[in-house]
C-alpha positions in Angstrom: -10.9 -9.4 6.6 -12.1 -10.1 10.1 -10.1 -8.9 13.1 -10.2 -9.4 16.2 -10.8 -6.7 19.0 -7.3 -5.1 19.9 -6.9 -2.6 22.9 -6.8 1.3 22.1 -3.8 1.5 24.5 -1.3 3.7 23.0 1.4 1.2 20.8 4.1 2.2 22.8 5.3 -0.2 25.4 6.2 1.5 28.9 9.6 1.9 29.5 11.3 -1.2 30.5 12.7 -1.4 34.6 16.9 -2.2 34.9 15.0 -6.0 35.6 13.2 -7.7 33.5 9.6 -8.2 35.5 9.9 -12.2 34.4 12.7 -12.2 35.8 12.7 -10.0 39.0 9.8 -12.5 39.4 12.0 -15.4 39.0 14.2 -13.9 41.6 11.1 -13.3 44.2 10.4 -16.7 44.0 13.6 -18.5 44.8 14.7 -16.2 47.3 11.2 -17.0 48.8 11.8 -20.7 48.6 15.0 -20.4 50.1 13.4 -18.6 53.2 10.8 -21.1 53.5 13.3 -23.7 53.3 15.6 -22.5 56.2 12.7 -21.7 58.6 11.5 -25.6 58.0 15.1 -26.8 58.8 17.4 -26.9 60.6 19.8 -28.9 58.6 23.6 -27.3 58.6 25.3 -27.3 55.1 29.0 -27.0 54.4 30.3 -23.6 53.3 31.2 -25.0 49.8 27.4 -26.6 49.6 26.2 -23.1 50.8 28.6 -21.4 48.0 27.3 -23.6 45.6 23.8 -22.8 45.5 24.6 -19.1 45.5 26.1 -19.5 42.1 23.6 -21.5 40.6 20.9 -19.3 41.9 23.1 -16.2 40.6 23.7 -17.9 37.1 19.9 -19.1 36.9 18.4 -15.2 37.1 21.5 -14.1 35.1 20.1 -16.7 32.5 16.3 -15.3 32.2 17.5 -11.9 32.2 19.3 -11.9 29.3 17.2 -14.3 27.7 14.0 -11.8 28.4 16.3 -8.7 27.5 16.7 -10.8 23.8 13.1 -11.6 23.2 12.3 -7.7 24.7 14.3 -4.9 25.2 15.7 -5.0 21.9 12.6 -5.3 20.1 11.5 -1.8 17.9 9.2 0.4 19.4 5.9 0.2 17.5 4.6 3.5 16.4 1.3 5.0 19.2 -1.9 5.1 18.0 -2.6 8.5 18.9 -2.0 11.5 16.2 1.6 12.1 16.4 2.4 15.5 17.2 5.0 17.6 15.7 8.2 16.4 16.6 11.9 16.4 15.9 13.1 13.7 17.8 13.1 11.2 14.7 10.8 8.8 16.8 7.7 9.6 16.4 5.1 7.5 13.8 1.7 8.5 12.7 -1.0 6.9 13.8 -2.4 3.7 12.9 -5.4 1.5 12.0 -6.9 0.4 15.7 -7.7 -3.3 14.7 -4.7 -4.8 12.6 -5.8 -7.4 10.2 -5.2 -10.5 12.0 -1.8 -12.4 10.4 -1.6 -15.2 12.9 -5.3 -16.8 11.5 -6.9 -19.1 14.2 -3.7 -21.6 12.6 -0.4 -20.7 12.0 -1.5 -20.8 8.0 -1.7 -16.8 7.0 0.7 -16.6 4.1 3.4 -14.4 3.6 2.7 -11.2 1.7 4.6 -9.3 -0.7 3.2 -5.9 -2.0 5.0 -4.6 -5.0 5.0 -1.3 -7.2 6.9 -0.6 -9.6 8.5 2.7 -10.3 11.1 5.4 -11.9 13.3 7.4 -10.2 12.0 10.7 -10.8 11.3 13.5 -7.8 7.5 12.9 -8.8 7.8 9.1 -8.4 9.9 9.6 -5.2 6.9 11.6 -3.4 4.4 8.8 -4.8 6.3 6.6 -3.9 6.4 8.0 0.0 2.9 8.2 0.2 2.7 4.4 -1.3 4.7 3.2 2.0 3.0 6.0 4.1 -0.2 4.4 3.9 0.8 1.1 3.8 2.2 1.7 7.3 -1.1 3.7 8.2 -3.0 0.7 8.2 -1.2 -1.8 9.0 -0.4 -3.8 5.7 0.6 -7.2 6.5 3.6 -8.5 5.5 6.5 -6.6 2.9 6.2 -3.5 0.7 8.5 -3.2 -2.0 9.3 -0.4 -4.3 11.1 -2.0 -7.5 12.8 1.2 -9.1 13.7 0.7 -13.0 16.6 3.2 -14.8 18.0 5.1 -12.1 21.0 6.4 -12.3 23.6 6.1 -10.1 23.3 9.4 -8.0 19.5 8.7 -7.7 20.1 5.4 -6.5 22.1 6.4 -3.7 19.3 9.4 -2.8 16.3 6.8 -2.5 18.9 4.6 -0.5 19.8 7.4 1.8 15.7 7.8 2.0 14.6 4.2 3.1 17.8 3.9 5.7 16.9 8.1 7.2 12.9 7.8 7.0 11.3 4.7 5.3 12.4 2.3 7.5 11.0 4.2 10.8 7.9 3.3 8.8 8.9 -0.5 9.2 11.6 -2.7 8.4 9.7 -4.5 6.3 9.4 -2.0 3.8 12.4 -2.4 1.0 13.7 -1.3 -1.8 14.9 -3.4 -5.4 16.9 -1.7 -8.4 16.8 -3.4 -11.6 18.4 -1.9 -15.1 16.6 -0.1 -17.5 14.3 -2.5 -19.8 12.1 0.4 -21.9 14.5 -0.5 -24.8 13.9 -5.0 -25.1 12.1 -4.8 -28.0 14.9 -1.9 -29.4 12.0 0.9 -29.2 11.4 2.8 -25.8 8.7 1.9 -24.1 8.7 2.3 -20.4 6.5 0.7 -19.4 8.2 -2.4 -20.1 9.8 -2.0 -16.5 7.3 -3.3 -14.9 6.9 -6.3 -16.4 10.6 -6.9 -16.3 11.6 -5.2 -13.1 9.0 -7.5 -11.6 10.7 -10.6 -13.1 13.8 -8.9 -11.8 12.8 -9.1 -8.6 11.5 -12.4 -8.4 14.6 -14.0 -9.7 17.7 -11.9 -7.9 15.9 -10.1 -5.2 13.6 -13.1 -4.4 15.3 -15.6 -5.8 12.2 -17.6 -6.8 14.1 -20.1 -8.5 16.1 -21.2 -5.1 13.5 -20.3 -2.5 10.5 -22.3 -5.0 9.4 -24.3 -1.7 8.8 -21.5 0.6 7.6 -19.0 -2.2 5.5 -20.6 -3.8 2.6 -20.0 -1.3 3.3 -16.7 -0.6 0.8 -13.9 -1.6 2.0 -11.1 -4.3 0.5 -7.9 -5.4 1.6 -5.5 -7.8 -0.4 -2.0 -7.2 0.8 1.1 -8.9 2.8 4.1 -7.4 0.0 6.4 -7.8 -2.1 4.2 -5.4 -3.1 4.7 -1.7 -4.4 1.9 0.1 -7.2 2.9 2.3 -7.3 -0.6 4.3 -5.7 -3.3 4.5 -5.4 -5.5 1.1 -5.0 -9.5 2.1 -4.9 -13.1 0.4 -9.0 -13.7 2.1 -12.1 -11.9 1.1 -14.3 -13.9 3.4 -16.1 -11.4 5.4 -15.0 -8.5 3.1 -17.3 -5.8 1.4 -15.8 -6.9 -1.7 -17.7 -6.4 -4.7 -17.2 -9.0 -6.9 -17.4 -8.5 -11.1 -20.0 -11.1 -12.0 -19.4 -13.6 -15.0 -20.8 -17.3 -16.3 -17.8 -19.0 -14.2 -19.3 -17.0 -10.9 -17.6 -15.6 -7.6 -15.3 -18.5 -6.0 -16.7 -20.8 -3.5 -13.8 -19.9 -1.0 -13.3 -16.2 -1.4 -9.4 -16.2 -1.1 -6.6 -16.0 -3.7 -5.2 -19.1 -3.8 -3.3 -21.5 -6.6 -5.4 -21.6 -10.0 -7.6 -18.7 -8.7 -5.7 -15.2 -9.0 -7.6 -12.0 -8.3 -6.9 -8.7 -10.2 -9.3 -5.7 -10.4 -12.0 -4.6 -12.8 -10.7 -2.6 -15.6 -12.7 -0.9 -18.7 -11.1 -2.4 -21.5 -12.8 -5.5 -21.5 -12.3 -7.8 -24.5 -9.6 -5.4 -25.7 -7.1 -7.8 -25.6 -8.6 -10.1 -27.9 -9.8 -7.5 -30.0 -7.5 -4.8 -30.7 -4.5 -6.9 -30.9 -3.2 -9.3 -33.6 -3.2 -12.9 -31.4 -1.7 -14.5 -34.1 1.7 -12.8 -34.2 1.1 -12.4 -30.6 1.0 -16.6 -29.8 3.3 -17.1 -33.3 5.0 -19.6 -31.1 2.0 -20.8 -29.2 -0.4 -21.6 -32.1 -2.2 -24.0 -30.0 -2.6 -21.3 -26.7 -5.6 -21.8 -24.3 -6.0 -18.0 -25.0 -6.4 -18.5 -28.7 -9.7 -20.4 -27.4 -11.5 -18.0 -24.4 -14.5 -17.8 -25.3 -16.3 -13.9 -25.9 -17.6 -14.0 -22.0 -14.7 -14.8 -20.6 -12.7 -12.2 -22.3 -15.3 -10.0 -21.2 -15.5 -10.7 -17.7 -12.4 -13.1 -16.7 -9.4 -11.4 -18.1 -9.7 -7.1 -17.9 -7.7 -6.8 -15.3 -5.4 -4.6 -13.5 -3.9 -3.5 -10.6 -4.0 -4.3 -7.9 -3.2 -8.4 -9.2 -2.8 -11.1 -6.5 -1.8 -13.8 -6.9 0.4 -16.9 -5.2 4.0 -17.3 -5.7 3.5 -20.5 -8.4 1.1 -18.1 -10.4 2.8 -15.1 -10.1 5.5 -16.6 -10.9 4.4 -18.0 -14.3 2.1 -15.4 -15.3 4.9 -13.0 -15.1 7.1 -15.3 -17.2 4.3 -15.5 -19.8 4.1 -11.7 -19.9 7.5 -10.8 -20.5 7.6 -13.6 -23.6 4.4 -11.9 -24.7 4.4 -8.1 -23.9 7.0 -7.3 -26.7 4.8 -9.0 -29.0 2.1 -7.3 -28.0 3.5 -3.5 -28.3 5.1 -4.9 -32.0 0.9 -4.3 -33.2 -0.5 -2.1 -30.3 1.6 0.7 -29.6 -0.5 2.5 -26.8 -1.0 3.3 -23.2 -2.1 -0.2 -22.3 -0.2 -2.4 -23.8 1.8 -3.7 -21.0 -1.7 -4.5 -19.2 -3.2 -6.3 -22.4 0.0 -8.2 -22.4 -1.0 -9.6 -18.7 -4.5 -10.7 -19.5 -3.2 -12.5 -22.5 -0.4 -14.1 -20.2 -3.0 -14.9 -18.1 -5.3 -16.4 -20.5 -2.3 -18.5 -22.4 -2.3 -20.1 -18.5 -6.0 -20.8 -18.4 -5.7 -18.9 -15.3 -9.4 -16.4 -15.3 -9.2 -14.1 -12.5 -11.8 -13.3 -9.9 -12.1 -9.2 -10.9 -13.2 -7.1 -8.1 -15.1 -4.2 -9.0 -14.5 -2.5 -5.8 -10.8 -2.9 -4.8 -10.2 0.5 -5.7 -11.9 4.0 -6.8 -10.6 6.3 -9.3 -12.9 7.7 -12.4 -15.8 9.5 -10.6 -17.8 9.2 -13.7 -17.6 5.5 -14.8 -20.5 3.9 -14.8 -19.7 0.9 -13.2 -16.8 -1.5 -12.4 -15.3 0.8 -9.5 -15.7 0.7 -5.9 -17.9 3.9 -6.0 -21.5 2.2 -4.8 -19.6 2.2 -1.2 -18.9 5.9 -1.6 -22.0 6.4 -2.7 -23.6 4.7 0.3 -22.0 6.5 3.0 -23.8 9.3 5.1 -22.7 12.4 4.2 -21.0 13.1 7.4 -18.6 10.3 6.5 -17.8 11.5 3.4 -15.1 13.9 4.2 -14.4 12.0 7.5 -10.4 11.1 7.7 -10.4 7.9 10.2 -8.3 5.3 11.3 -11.3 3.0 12.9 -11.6 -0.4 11.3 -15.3 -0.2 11.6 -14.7 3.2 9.0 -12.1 1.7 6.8 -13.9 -1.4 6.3 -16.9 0.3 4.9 -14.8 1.8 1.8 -12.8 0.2 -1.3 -9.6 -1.0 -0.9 -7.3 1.8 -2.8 -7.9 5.1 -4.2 -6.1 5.0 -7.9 -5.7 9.7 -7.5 -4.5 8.8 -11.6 -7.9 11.5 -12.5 -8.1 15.4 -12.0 -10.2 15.9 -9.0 -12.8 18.8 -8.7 -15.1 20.8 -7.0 -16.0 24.3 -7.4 -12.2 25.7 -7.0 -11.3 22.7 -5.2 -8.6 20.9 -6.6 -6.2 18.0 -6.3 -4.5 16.0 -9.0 -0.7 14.6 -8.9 0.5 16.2 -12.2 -0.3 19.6 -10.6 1.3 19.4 -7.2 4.9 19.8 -7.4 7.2 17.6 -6.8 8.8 18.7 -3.8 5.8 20.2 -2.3 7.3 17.6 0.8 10.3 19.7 1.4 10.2 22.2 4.7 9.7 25.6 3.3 6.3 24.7 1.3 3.2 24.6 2.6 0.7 22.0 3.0 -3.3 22.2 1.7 -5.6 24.0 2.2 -8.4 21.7 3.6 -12.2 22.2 2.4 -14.9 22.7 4.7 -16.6 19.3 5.0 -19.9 20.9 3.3 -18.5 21.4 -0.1 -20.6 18.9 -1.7 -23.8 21.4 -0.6 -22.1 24.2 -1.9 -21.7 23.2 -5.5 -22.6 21.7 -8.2 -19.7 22.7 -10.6 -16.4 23.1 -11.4 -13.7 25.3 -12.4 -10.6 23.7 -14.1 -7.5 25.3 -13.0 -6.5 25.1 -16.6 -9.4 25.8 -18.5 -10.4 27.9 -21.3 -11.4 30.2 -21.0 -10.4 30.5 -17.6 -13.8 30.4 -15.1 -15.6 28.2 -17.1 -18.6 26.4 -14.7 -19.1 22.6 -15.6 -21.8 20.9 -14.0 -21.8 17.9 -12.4 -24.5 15.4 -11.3 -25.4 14.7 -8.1 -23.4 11.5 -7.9 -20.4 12.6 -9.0 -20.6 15.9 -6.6 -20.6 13.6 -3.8 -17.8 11.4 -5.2 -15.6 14.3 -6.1 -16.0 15.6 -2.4 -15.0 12.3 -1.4 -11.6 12.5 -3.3 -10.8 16.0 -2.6 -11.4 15.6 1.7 -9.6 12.9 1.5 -6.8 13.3 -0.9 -5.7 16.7 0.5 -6.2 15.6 4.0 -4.2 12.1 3.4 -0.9 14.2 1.2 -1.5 17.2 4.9 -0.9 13.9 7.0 1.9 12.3 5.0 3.7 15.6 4.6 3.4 17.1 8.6 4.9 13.7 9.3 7.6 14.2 6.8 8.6 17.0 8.0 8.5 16.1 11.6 11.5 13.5 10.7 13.5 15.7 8.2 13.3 19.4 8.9 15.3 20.9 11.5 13.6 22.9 14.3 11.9 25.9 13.4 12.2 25.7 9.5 9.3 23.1 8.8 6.3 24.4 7.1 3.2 23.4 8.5 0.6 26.2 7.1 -2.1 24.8 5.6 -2.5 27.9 2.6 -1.9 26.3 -0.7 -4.3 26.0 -3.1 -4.5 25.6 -7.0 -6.1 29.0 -7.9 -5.9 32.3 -7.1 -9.2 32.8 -5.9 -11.7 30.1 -4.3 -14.7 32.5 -5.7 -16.0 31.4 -8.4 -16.7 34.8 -9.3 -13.7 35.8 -8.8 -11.2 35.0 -11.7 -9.0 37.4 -12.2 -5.4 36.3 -12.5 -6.3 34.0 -15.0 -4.7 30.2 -14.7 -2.3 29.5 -11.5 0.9 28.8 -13.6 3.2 28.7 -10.7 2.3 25.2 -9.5 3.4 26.3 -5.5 
């Protein structure tokens, strides 16, 4: 999305004189008029005339400075530019994108954003769940981030409450929380990931309240990403000037290149006509016999309906698709009990809508070894110096996809990062961060060692593509959790007892001829 230039002053505004300048400017200028006035005349005035205009000149810079101390003074500081240093003062903020995507437009016609994800309440989720708002903050994500928690209980509620009002909201205000009950038992199994179907609907209807607020929400832009996502640039409603690649199919890219009513966008998943194929559509649509998505055709299976997250879509389609999918989802698990059953259940929604979806094939990066339908060609085209380059420049951001989906195990020689190994409170003051490769990795191997394998010290290969792709993940995965967790520390640990050693890694040795010790059980 274009932006337009923005200075590289720091973020910070300076610190405010006792007066306003508007209105120590205000004061200038009718104390000079009143000079000017007196040396032109000569005109005598009665003391009560006199005593008059003193008021009224009193009352009128009283006026503008409270009215400029309003629209000012009380406004929050927003977070410098520059790499915060380690502090303990609770006000510092990491720094930013330079060029902020540009929410005004050239009109006043930039819609509201809403960024969901929906989560548990586990100490793993929790950490995602940081990073999620982290980088959201990092560059600058237009508009309101919103972690929807499903099945916490009560004591966990309060901790991720005490969390947003002690550290997430220094991030931004805009940043939020919404609890919803437990809904992995609807269909009187337990599947869990019915919450995010529901919990979504949850939202919408008692934390939005859709229903009421139809007229103003109905434009609005909303995403649901997963937990396990960071977002390496901004994600908007307009693809215009974006890198975006887009999946091709016989109904073809959209002339106007936004999300907009009728035309949701969702990205590329591997699972193509799955939907159609693995599940039984007629006790799926037993009470839609006549359903638009009884009558996609093969191609548009294939190439209008695998999606995933991230979806975006407006308020009116959101709104209905997710209607559709919790009518539909329970169905769907009744004859496919798997992993992605709550995502079948979404393309089927969508498809009993006759709503096809533009599916990017480059919104986010996550298998280093698919063949195609992730954003990897941009990795792949990036000098090697940039590949392990950790930047906040808009002219760096905008040449990569959108998120990174770190759902894989990541590796590289010894080099390691994947989210079921680190532990859950590898945030907290006494641990360490990473370790943080040298930038050359990719030079140095073409292989890896699985922290896990057996036997232990096992060399895989790996082609040249994926070496490069794998170096990609690892700089910037362990760099990105290093970043997130120094400033987490800066805001929560007291002085002196924060961690900041970057030691940790996942074997014992980072020779690969060195394996003794067998597998790292201790995950820290």
């Amino acid at each position: 999305t274009p932006t337009p230039p923005r200075s590289c002053y720091s973020l910070y505004s300076s610190q405010p004189s006792t007066m306003p300048q508007p209105a120590r400017q205000v004061a200038r200028r009718i104390g000079g008029v009143n000079s000017q006035q007196h040396q032109k005349s000569k005109l005598k005035f009665a003391p009560e005339a006199i005593l008059f205009g003193l008021f009224f000149i009193w009352l009128t810079v009283c006026v503008q400075f409270y009215r400029h101390h309003d629209g000012v003074l009380d406004q929050p500081k927003q977070p410098q530019q520059q790499q915060a240093k380690p502090s303990l003062d609770g006000d510092s903020a990491p720094n930013i994108r330079i060029n902020v995507p540009d929410t005004t437009a050239k009109s006043n016609n930039f819609p509201e954003h809403y960024m969901t994800f929906s989560t548990a309440c586990s100490a793993s989720q929790n950490w995602q769940a940081f990073m999620f708002f982290y980088y959201a903050h990092k560059v600058q994500q237009p508009g309101h981030v919103i972690r929807i928690a499903s099945a916490c209980s009560e004591q966990q509620q309060e901790e991720i409450i005490k969390f947003h009002e002690t550290t997430i909201s220094k991030l931004s205000s805009k940043f939020s929380v919404h609890f919803t009950p437990d809904f992995s038992k609807v269909s009187g199994d337990n599947y869990k990931y019915y919450n995010k179907p529901f919990g979504i609907q949850h939202w919408l209807e008692h934390g939005m309240k859709y229903t009421e607020n139809k007229d103003k929400l109905e434009d609005a832009i909303i995403m649901i990403l997963d937990p396990d996502m960071i977002l390496l640039r901004p994600l908007t409603y307009d693809f215009t000037d974006s890198n975006v690649l887009i999946h091709k199919s016989k109904k073809g890219a959209p002339k106007i290149r936004k999300v907009m009513h009728g035309q949701p966008w969702a990205s590329l998943y591997a699972f193509g006509d799955g939907p159609f194929r693995s599940v039984d559509l007629k006790h799926v649509f037993a009470n839609h016999t006549n359903s638009p998505a009884l009558r996609a055709t093969k191609e548009e299976q294939s190439n209008n309906y695998p999606g995933g997250p991230p979806y975006m879509a407006t308020g009116r389609d959101m709104h209905a698709i997710v209607a559709s999918w919790t009518e539909l989802v329970t169905r769907v698990h009744d004859v496919y009990q798997h992993l992605l059953g709550e995502m079948f259940g979404w393309s089927l929604a969508a498809a009993h809508l006759g709503l096809p979806h533009t599916l990017a094939e480059s919104f986010m990066i996550s298998a280093v070894d698919i063949g195609s339908g992730e954003g990897w060609p941009l990795i792949d085209a990036l000098k090697q110096d940039d590949i392990c380059e950790y930047s906040t420049l808009k002219e760096k951001e905008d040449q990569l996809p959108y998120v990174i989906h770190y759902c894989q195990n990541y590796w590289l020689g010894k080099w390691f990062v994947g989210k079921y190994r680190l532990d859950s409170d590898f945030l907290s003051c006494e641990k360490p961060l990473l370790l943080e490769p040298p930038k050359d990795i990719g030079s140095q191997y073409d292989f890896y060692i699985k922290p896990g394998g057996k036997p232990y010290g096992t060399k895989e290969r790996l082609s040249k593509t994926v070496v490069k792709r794998e170096q990609f993940i690892i700089c910037q995965m362990i760099a990105r959790l290093n970043d997130a967790a120094t400033w987490f520390k800066d805001q929560t640990c007291e002085k002196g007892t924060a961690n900041y050693e970057k030691s940790f890694f996942f074997h014992h040795s980072l020779d690969p001829n060195n394996n003794e010790g067998g597998e790292k059980t201790a995950k820290w």
